[in-house]
Phi, psi and omega in degrees: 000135170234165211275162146275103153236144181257147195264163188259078200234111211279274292268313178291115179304120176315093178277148189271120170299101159309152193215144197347330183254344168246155176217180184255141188239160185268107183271014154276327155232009175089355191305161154225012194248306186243153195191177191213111188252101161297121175216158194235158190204156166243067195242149193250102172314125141263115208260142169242051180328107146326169151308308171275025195080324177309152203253168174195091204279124183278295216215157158212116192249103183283151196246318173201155171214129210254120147282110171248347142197150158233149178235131186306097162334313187287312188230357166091343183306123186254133170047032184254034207245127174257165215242096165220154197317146175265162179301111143116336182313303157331321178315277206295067173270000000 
C-alpha cells in the first residue's frame, strides 16, 4: 500500500492528493480518468538475488513520495487538476 506525502519542498507547486472520497478532474476539460503523474519516491527495497544473480524486489516500503506534476492525458493541461466526490462517495456516511 502506498502512502501520498507531500515533501517539504515550498519551491513546488502544490498538487491536491486525492483521498478515499476524492479524485482528480482535469478543470479544462472534465477529464477524470486519465493523467501522466511525474512523482519522485523513496523507497527501501528487499532484493532478492537468484542463484544466477538475477535480482527480484520481494517487498517495497515506500518511506516518501512527492507528486511533482500532473498532467492531462485528453488535453495536455499541466497541473490543472481539482478534487471532486468520487460516485457514491456522499452515500457512504
Amino acid at each position: 500500500m502506498q502512502e501520498w506525502n507531500e515533501d517539504e519542498d515550498d519551491d513546488a507547486m502544490a498538487v491536491p492528493q486525492p483521498t478515499a472520497e476524492t479524485r482528480w478532474r482535469c478543470t479544462l476539460c472534465g477529464n477524470l480518468t486519465r493523467f501522466d503523474v511525474t512523482r519522485s519516491m523513496k523507497v527501501v527495497d528487499y532484493v532478492h538475488l537468484e542463484l544466477g544473480g538475477e535480482p527480484r524486489v520481494e517487498e517495497r516500503e515506500v518511506v516518501s513520495e512527492t507528486i511533482e506534476s500532473v498532467r492531462c492525458r485528453w488535453c495536455n493541461a499541466v497541473d490543472q487538476i481539482e478534487l471532486v466526490d468520487r460516485p457514491g462517495a456522499s452515500a457512504s456516511g
